[in-house]
C-alpha positions in Angstrom: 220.4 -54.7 47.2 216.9 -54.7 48.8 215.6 -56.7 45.7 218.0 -59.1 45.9 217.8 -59.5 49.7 214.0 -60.3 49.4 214.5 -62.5 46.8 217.5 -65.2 49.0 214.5 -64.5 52.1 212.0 -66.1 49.8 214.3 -68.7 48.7 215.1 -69.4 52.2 211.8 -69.8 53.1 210.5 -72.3 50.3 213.6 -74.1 51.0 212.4 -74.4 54.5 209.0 -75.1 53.6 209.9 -78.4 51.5 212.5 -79.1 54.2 209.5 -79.6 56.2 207.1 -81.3 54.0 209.4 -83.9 53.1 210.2 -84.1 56.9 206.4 -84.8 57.2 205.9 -86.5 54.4 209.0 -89.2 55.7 207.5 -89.6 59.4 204.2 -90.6 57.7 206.1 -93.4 55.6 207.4 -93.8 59.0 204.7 -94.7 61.3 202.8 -96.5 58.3 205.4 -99.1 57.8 205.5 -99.2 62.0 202.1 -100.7 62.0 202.2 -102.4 59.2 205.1 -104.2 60.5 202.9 -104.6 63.8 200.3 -105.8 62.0 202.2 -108.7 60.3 203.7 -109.9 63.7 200.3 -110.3 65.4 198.9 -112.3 62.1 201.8 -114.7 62.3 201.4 -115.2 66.0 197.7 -116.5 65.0 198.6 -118.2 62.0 200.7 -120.1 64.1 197.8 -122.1 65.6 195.7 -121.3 61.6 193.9 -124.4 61.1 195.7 -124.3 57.8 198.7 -126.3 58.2 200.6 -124.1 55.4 200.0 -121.1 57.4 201.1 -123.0 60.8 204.5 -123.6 58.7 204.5 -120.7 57.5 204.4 -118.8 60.6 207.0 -121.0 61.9 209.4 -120.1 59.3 209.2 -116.4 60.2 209.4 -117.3 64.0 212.4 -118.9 62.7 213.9 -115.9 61.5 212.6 -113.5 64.3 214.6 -112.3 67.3 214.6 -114.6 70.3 212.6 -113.3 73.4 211.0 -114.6 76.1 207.4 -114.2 74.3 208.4 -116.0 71.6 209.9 -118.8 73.3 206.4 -119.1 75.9 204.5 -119.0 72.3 206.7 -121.7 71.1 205.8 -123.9 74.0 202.3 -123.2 73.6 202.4 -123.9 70.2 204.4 -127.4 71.0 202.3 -128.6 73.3 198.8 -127.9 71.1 200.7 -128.9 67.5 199.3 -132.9 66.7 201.5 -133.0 63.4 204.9 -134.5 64.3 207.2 -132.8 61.7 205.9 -129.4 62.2 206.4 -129.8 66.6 209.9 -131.1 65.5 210.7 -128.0 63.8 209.1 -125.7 66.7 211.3 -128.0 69.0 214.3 -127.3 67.0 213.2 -123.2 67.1 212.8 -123.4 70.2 216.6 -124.6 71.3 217.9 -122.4 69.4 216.1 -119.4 70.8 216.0 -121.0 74.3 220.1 -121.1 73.5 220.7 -117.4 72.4 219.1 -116.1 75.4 221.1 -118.3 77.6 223.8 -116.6 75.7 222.6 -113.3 76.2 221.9 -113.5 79.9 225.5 -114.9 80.0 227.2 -112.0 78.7 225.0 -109.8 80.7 226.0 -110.9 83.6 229.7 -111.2 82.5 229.3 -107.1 81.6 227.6 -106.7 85.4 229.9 -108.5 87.3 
């Protein structure tokens, strides 16, 4: 019994081992793919004002698709207000509404929640 005993300990404990190093191993993946999702945000926020116009539309069609929030409306404006090419301010205008227009909505229904 003693045999057998040591043998499920040692079983227990490489199964606890690769429990951790997968554990490990997934946190790594983790964090990488944190920054390199970082990383991508802050290159389309200055490829929004690229002197390449395919990287200023570009970076408008993943503002486009990004979550509405106050710093992305101000950049917006910014971005407006320096842009000389009429279609590409016409489509920050129309980015712009609609963002401007979901947190409106969102401030709305907090407020209904609060009150």
């Amino acid at each position: 019994m003693t045999v057998r005993r040591r043998s499920q300990r040692a079983e227990g404990r490489r199964l606890f081992k690769t429990v951790g190093v997968v554990t490990l191993a997934l946190a790594l993946i983790a964090a990488l793919g944190a920054l390199l999702v970082r990383d991508q945000i802050s290159r389309h926020r200055r490829d929004l004002f690229s002197p390449h116009p395919m990287r200023r539309l570009a970076a408008l069609g993943y503002l486009s698709g990004h979550e509405a929030s106050v710093d992305a409306v101000r950049l917006l404006r910014d971005y407006i207000a320096w842009e000389t090419r009429p279609l590409f301010r016409r489509r920050a205008s129309q980015i712009l509404t609609r963002m401007e227009r979901r947190l409106a909505a969102d401030v709305a229904t907090s407020a209904e929640v609060a009150g």
